[in-house]
C-alpha positions in Angstrom: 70.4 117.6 47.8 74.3 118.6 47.7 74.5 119.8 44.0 77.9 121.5 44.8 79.0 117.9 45.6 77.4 116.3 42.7 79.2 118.8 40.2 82.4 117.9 42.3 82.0 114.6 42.1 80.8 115.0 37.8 78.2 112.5 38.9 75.5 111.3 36.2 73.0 109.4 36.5 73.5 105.6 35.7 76.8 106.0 37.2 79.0 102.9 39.2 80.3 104.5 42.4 82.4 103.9 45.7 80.7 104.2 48.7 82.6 104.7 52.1 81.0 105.1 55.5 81.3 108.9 56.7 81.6 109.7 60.1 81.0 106.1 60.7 77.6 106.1 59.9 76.3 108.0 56.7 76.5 106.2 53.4 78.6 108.9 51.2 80.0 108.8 47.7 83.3 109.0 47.6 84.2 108.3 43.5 82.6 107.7 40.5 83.9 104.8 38.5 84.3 106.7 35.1 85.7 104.4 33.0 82.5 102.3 34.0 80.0 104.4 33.0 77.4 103.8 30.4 77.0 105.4 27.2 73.2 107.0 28.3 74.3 108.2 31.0 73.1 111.6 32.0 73.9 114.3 33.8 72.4 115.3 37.4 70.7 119.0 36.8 68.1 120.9 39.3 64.5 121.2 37.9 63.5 125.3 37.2 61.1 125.3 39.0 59.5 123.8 42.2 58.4 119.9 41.5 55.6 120.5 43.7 54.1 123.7 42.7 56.1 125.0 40.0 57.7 128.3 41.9 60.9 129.2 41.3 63.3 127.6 43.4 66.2 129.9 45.5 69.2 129.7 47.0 70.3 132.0 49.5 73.7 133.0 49.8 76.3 130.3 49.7 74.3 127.8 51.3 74.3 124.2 49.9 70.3 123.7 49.8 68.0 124.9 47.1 64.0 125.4 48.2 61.1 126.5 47.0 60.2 130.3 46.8 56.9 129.8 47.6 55.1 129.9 51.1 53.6 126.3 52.9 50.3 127.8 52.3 50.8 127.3 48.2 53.3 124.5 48.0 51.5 120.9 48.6 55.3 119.5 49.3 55.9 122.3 51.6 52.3 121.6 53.8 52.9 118.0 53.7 56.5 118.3 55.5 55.9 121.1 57.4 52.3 118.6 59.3 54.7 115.7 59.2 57.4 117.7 61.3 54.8 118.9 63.7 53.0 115.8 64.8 56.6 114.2 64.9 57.9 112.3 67.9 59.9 115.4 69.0 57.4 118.0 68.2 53.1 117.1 69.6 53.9 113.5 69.2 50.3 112.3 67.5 50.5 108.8 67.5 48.8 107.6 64.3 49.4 110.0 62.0 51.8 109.4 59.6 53.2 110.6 56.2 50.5 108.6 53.7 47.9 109.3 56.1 49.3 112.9 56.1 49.7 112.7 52.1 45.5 111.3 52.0 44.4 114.7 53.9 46.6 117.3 51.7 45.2 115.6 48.8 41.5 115.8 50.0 42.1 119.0 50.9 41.0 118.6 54.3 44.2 120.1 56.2 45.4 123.5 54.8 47.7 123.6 58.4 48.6 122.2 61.6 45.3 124.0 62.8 43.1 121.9 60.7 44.4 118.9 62.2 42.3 119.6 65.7 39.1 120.2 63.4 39.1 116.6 61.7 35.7 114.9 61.6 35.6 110.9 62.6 33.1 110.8 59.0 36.2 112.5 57.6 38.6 110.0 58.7 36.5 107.0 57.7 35.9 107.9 54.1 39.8 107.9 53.8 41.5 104.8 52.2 42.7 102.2 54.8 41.1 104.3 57.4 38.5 102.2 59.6 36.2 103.2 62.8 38.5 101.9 65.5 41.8 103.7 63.6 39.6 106.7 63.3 38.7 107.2 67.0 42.2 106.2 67.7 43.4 109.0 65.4 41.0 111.9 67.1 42.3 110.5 70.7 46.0 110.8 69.8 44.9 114.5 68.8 43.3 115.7 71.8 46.4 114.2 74.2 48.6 116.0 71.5 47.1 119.5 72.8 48.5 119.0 75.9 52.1 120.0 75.2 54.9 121.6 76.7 56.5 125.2 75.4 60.0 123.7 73.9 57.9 121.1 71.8 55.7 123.4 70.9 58.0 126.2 69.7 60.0 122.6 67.9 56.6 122.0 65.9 56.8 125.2 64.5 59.0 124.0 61.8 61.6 127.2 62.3 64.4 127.2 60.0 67.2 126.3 62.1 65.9 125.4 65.6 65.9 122.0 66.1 64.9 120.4 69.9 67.9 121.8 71.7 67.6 125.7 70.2 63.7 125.5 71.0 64.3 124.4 74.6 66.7 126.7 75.3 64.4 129.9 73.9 61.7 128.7 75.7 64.2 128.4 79.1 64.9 132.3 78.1 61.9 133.8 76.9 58.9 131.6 79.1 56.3 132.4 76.8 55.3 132.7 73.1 54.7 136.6 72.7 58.1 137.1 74.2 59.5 135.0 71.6 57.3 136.3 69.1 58.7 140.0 69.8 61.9 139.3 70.4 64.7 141.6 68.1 68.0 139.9 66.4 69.8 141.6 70.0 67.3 139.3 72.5 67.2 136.4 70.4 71.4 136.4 70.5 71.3 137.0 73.9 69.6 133.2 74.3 73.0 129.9 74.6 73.6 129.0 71.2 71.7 131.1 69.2 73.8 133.7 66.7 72.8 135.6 64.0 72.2 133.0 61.7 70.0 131.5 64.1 68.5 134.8 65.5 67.8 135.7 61.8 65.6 132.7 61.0 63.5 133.3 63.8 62.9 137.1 62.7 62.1 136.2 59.9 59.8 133.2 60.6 57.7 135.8 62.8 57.2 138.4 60.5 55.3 136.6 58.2 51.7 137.5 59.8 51.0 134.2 58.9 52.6 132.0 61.1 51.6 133.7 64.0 47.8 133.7 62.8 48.8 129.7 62.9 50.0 130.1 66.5 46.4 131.7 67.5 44.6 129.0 65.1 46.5 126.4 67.4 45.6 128.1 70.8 41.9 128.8 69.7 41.7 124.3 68.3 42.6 123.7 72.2 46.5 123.2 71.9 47.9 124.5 75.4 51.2 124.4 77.4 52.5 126.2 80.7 54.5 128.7 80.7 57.9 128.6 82.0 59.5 130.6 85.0 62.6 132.9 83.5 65.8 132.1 85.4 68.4 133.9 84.1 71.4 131.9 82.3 74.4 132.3 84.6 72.0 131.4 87.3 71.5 128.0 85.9 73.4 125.8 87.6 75.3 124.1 84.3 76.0 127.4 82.7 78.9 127.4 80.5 79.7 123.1 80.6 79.5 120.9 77.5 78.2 117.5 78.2 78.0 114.5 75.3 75.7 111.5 76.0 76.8 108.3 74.3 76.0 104.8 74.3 72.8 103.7 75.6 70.3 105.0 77.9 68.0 103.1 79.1 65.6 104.7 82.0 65.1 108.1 79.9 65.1 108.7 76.4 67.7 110.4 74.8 65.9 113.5 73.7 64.6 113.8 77.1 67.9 114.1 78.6 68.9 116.4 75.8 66.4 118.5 76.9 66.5 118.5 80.5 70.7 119.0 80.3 69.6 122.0 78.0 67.4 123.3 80.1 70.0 123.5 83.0 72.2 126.0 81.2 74.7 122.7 79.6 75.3 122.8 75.9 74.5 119.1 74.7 77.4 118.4 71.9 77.9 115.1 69.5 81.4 115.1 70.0 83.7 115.0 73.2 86.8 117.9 73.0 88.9 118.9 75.7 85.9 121.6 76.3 84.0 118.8 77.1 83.1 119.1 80.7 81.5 116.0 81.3 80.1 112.4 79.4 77.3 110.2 80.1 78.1 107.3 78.9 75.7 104.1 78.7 75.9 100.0 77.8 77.1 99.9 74.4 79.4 103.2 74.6 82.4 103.5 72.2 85.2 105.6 70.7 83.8 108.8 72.9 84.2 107.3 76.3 87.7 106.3 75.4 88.4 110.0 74.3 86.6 111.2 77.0 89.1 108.8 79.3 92.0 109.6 77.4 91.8 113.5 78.1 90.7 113.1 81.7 86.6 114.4 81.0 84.4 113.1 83.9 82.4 110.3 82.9 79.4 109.4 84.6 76.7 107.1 84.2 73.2 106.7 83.8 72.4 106.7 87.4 74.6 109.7 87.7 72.3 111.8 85.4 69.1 110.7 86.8 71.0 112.1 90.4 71.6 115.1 88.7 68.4 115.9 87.1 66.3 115.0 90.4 68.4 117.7 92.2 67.3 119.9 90.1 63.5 118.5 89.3 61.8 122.0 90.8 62.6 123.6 87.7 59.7 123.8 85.0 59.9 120.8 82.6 60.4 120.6 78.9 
């Protein structure tokens, strides 16, 4: 989606190319072959409008990404992503519904939103291809655990440009409830670890569209609950101000969990160790950021050490 890169690069299409491994993981062009290239070879140029529903497509600023002008409610693409991100692992977790089963109810027109998800009909589900009785009532099940959640997920689901896991744990750490959140200004949202004005923007902006918070009452009204958190304030968390990376391995709690539950302590949870870094859990299979971590002196503790950790703390709402 990098067309800055693409024009950099003069990349066409048809095109022989090096590939190198960035950041020792991601695939990335690094050259295009020129002298190989073929005669029909075309350039790489973005569409005028919106694939999916022909708006115009913007992009704000100087950032990188071009999207669609339009609003989820009129963009097919847009629904589609914006249902697959919210019963994603990370966000209500509904086991059973994924992206061509997701693609199957857009195109019926039986899911407008996340809402209409709680309101599916087992004769729905079984007129759907590749849909049978069993998969149906194992479908409707995975929905009603799903509205059991907790508030970070929940504010995750949301789709909200800019807040992954980690941002959503720590506003719901800092505001406990939803219509906190929902009125807080660009000053309280900044206020909140990690979140500038970039950040704080988004958020504005996501809540004054009426319609996203008509889709938080929608949810509520389907069934979808979660407690509330009690508001500690930051510097009274006890891992205010450290930086802890987790690498290798864990093996008695998922990653994301521990993410979380370091988050929710006060700790920013970075990819990368730095002399900043206060501390590194490091599990079986744990590489080049242990031996940084060693070779500058960080604590490193393991797996067992976390779990201490978090059980100290355990009386503190969970995410």
């Amino acid at each position: 989606h990098n067309m800055d890169e693409i024009s950099r690069l003069d990349l066409h299409v048809g095109d022989r190319v090096m590939i190198r491994r960035a950041g020792d993981v991601i695939p990335q062009i690094s050259t295009v072959i020129a002298n190989r290239r073929p005669d029909d070879a075309r350039r790489v140029e973005l569409p005028q409008g919106c694939p999916s529903c022909g708006s115009a497509i913007l992009r704000q600023g100087d950032e990188v990404v071009v999207r669609c002008s339009a609003t989820r409610d009129f963009c097919p693409a847009q629904r589609k992503e914006g249902l697959k991100h919210f019963v994603s692992r990370l966000a209500l977790d509904v086991d059973g519904l994924g992206d061509k089963l997701i693609d199957q109810l857009v195109a019926h027109q039986l899911v407008a939103n996340a809402a209409d998800l709680f309101a599916l009909t087992h004769e729905q589900l079984v007129a759907l291809e590749r849909m049978g009785a069993k998969s149906a009532d194992n479908l409707l099940a995975a929905l009603e655990i799903a509205k059991h959640t907790t508030l970070p997920r929940f504010i995750y689901s949301l789709g909200i440009r800019e807040v992954g896991e980690a941002t959503a744990a720590s506003l719901a750490h800092h505001f406990g409830d939803m219509k906190t959140l929902y009125h807080a200004n660009i000053e309280a949202l900044e206020a909140v670890p990690d979140v500038g004005p970039i950040v704080g923007q988004s958020i504005v902006e996501f809540f004054a569209q009426p319609e996203h918070w008509k889709l938080v009452t929608a949810l509520q009204q389907a069934g979808v609950q979660w407690p509330n958190i009690s508001v500690v304030p930051s510097a009274e968390l006890p891992l205010t101000g450290q930086t802890w990376v987790l690498t290798g391995t864990l093996e008695a709690l998922p990653r994301t969990v521990a993410k979380q539950k370091l988050t929710a302590l006060g700790a920013k949870v970075a990819g990368s160790v730095s002399a900043k870094t206060h501390a590194v859990v490091a599990g079986p299979g744990a590489g080049s950021k242990l031996e940084k971590a060693r070779s500058l002196g960080i604590d490193v503790h393991s797996e067992a050490d976390l779990m201490a950790l978090l059980s100290k703390y355990s009386n503190r709402d969970e995410t």
